[in-house]
VEXDREN-2710 file (C-alpha; in Angstrom, 1 decimal):
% VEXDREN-2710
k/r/px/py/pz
1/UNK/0.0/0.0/0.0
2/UNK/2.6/2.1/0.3
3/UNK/4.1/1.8/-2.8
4/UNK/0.8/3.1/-3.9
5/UNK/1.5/6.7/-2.1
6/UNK/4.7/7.0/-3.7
7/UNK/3.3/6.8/-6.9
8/UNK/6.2/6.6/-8.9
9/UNK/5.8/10.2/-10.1
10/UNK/2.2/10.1/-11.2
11/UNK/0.5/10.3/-7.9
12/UNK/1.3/13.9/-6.5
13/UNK/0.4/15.9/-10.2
14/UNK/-2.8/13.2/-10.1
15/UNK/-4.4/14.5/-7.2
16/UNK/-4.3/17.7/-7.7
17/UNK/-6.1/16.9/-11.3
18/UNK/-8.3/14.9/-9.5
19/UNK/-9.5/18.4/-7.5
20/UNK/-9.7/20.6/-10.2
21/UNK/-11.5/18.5/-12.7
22/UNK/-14.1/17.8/-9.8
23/UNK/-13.7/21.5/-9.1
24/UNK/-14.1/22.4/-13.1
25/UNK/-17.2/19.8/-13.1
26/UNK/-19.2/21.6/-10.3
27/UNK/-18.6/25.3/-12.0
28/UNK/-20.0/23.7/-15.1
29/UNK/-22.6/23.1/-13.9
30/UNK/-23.2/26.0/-11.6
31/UNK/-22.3/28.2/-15.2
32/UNK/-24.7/26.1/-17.4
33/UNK/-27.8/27.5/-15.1
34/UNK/-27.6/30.8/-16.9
35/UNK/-24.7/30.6/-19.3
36/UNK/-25.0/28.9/-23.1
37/UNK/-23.1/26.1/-23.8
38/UNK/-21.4/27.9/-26.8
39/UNK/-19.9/30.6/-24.5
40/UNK/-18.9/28.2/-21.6
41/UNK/-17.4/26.8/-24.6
42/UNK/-15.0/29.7/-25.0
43/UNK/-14.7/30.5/-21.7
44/UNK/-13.0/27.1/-21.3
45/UNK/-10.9/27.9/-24.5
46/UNK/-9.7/30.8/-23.0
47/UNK/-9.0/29.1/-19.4
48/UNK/-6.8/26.7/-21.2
49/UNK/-5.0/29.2/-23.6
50/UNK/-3.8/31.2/-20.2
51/UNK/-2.8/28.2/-18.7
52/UNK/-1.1/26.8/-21.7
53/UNK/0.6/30.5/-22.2
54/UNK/1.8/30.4/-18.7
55/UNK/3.5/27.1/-19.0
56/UNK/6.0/29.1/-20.8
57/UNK/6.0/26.2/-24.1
58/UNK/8.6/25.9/-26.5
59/UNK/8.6/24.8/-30.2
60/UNK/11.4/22.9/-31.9
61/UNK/9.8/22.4/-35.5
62/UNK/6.6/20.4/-36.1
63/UNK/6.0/17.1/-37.0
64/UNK/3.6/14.5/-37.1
65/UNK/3.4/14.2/-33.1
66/UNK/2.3/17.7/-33.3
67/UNK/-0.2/17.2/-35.5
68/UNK/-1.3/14.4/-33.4
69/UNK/-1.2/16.6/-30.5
70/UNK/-3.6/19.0/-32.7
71/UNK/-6.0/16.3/-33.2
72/UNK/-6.3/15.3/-29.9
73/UNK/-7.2/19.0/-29.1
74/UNK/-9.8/18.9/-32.0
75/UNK/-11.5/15.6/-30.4
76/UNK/-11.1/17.4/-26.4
77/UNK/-12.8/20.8/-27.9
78/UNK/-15.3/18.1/-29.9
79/UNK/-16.0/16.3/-26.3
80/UNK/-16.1/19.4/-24.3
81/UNK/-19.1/20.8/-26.7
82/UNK/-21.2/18.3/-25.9
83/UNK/-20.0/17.8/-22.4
84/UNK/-21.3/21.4/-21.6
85/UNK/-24.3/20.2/-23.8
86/UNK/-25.3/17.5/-21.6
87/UNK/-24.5/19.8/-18.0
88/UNK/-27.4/22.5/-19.9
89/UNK/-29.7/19.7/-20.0
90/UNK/-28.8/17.0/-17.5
91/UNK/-28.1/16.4/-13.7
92/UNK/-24.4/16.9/-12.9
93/UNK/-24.9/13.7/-10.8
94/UNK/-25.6/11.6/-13.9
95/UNK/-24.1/13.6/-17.0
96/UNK/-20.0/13.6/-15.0
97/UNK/-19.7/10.2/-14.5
98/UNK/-21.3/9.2/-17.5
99/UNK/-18.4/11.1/-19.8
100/UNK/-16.0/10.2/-17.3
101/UNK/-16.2/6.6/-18.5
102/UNK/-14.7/7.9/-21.5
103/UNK/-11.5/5.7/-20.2
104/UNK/-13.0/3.0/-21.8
105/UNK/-13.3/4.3/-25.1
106/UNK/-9.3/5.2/-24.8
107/UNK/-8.7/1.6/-23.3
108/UNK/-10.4/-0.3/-26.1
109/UNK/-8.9/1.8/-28.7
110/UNK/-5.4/1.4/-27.0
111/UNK/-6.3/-2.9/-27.6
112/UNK/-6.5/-2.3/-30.9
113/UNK/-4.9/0.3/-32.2
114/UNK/-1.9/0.4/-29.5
115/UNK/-2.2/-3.5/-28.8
116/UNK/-2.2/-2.9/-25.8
117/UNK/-2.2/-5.9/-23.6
118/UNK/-5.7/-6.9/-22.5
119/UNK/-6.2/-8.6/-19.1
120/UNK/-9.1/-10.6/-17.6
121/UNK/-9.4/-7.6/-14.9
122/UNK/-9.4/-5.2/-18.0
123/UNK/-12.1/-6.5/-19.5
124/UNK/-14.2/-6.8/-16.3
125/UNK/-13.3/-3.0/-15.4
126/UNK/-14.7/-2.4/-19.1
127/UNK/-17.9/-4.2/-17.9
128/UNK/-18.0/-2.8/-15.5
129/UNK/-18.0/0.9/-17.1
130/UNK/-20.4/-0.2/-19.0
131/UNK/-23.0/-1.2/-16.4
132/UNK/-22.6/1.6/-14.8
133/UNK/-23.4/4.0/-17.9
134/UNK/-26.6/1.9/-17.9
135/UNK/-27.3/2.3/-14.3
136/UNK/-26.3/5.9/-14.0
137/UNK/-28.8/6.8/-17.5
138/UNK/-31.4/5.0/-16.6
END
């Protein structure tokens, strides 16, 4: 167990995304009462340009990783829209864990695409997942 706490690096940044992402879920949803999706929408762009900014980044040329990168910014802005979609019209209780079971979309497609290796406890965490969409939406 304590192995766990060290966390090899990944625990101590984790936490603290853990907090904010619960923290950005609940102002969602508190926003989404009287402001549209489109402009929570941009309001989120612009959070994420400062932050990005402040990171100080640096470019060394661009390559097909950065196009990658592009893409998976394309698919986060894709998800967001209908993420702040679903807070306008759904119960925060139901609508965040719902699309935070969007690990198992990037576990399945790490199987294939990545072959990834695919365990017995993998597959019933995937079940899992997928009961509890039904539970949660139903």
């Amino acid at each position: 167990m304590v192995s766990f706490f060290s966390g090899a690096g990944w625990l101590k940044p984790s936490l603290p995304a853990l907090f904010f992402w619960g923290l950005w879920g609940f102002l969602t949803k508190l926003g989404a009462r009287k402001v549209p999706w489109q402009t929570m929408l941009i309001f989120f762009a612009l959070g994420t340009l400062t932050i990005g900014l402040l990171a100080k980044p640096t470019f060394s040329g661009f390559g097909v990783y950065h196009l990658i990168g592009l893409a998976a910014g394309l698919a986060c802005a894709v998800g967001f829209m209908y993420f702040f979609i679903a807070m306008s019209r759904g119960s925060a209780s139901v609508v965040i864990p719902v699309t935070s079971l969007y690990v198992v979309v990037a576990s399945v497609m790490a199987f294939i695409i990545l072959a990834g290796p695919l365990t017995l406890k993998k597959v019933m965490g995937i079940v899992c997942a997928v009961i509890a969409i039904v539970l949660l939406a139903g």
